[in-house]
C-alpha positions, -999 to 999 in steps of 0.1 A, spaced: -473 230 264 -455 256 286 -455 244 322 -432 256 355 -428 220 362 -401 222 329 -370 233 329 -344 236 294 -306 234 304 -281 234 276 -244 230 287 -221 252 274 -183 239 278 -162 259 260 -132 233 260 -140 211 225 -114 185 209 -128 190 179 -136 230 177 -124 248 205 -144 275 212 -174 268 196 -201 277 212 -194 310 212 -187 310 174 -199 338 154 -229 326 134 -249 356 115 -240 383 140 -246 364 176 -226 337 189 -241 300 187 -250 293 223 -272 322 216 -290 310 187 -295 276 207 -311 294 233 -332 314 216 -346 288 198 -349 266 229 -371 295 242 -389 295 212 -402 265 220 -425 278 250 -418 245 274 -403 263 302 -374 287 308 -345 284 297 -306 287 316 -270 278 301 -247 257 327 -216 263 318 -182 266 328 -169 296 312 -172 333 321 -169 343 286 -200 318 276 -220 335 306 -210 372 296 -227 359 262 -257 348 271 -263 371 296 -259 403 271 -286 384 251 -308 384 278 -305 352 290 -298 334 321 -265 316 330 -249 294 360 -216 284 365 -206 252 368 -176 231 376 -151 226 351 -142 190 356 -174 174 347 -171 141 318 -204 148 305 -233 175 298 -255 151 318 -235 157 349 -232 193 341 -267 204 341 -275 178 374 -249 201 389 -269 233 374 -302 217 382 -293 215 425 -279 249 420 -309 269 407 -334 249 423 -324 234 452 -361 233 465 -376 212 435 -396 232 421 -384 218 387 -396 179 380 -386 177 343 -351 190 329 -350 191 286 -309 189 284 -307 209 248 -268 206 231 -252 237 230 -242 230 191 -274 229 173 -281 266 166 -309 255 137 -328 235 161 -363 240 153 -388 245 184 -410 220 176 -381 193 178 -376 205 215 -413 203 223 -415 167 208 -391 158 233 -415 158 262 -442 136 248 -429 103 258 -429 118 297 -468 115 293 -462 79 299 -454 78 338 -434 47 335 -410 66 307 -377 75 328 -360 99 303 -371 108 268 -355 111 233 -357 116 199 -350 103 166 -353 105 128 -357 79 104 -327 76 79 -333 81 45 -294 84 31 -281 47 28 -248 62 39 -258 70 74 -269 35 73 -232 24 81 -217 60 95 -205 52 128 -208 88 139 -245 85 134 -262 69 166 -292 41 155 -318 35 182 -331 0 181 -365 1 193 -403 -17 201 -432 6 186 -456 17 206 -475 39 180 -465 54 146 -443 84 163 -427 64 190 -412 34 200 -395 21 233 -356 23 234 -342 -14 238 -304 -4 225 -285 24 208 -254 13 187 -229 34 164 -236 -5 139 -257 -9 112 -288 -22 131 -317 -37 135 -303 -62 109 -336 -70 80 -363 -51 60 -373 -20 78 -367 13 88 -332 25 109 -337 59 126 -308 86 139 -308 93 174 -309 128 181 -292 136 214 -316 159 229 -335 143 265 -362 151 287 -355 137 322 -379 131 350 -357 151 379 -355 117 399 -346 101 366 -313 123 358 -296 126 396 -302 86 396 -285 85 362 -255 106 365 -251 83 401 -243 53 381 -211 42 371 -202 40 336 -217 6 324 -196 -22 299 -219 -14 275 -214 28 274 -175 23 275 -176 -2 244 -199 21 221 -189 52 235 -228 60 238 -242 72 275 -271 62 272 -266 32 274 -258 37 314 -294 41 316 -307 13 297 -285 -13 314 -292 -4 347 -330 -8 338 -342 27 334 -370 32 303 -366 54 274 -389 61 251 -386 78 219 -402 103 201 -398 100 160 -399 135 148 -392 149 110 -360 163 111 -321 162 123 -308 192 139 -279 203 127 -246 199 153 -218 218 144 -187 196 152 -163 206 123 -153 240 103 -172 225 78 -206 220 100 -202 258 109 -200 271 77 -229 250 70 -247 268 104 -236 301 89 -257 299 56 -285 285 70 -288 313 95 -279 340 73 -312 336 47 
């Protein structure tokens, strides 16, 4: 699955409302972005850099053997930052497909960054994502967990039509969590982060959405598992015991 045609950014701000700092947070001995990255690597899909805007995150990184470009500090979005990253380390194009990995999920597995590329195999797919279907009737109604409403297209993947922080598609059937991990087509992502914020984005507070209402396709890969994103003390600790067995 390896190819030089792929390239895994995961930006690394380390401004956050929620938990300042975090992604250099000490989780078993190494900070988090770390873990991240080394599981992103794991996954064998192509190399792997951290855009960020921090010296501190890039210090990290790099004495873990990893590769790092800095970035501007003002951007409103991960999207924008690794475009920035993107015409920065390859301004020649070598690169046609960019994975944008979070910088909080240090228990991603490998195989949930690989599944990200197989909706590219479609040429009319514009960006690719993943989700999970929910199996806890409380994420069901969570607003802070993402639903993609989609078409099927076979039993692992569907075609995006909306995402929404509501219950929904209303009926008998499955609802499945949106994990926010994408593959973008290169042309794909600088149109994207191009657009202005759409009605729809600003209203559910969901990017995405940009994308879909300016006509862009994206497909959806349904894989087995949610990665866990720390966003809270709590989701830390949480990181902390998993990584420490």
């Amino acid at each position: 699955m390896a190819s030089q045609s792929n390239l895994v950014l995961i930006p690394a701000r380390l401004g956050s409302s929620r938990l300042p700092g975090k992604v250099l947070a000490d989780i078993a001995g190494e900070p988090m972005i770390v873990h991240v990255a080394r599981r992103a690597g794991e996954a064998q899909v192509g190399p792997v850099v951290i855009a960020t805007d921090s010296p501190e995150v890039a210090s990290a990184v790099g004495a873990a053997g990893f590769e790092a470009v800095m970035t501007r500090t003002d951007h409103a979005s991960g999207s924008d930052r690794i475009h920035e990253a993107l015409e920065i380390i390859d301004s020649e194009g070598k690169f046609d497909v960019v994975i944008n990995v979070q910088g909080d999920l240090p228990t991603i597995e490998p195989h949930v960054v690989q599944a990200a590329l197989a909706p590219l195999e479609n040429s009319d797919t514009d960006i690719a994502t993943l989700a999970v279907e929910i199996t806890e009737e409380r994420e069901k109604f969570d607003p802070n967990v993402t639903k993609v409403v989609g078409s099927p297209l076979s039993a692992d993947r569907m075609r995006a039509l909306y995402f929404t922080r509501a219950t929904a598609p209303h009926g008998e059937g499955p609802l499945y969590h949106h994990i926010g991990l994408y593959a973008y087509r290169r042309d794909a992502l600088s149109r994207f982060v191009a657009l202005a914020p759409s009605t729809l984005e600003q209203r559910e507070k969901l990017e995405q959405l940009r994308a879909l209402e300016a006509g862009m396709r994206i497909d959806v890969a349904i894989v087995d598992s949610v990665p866990l994103g720390v966003d809270t003390p709590a989701d830390l600790e949480r990181a902390r015991r998993i990584l420490s067995r």
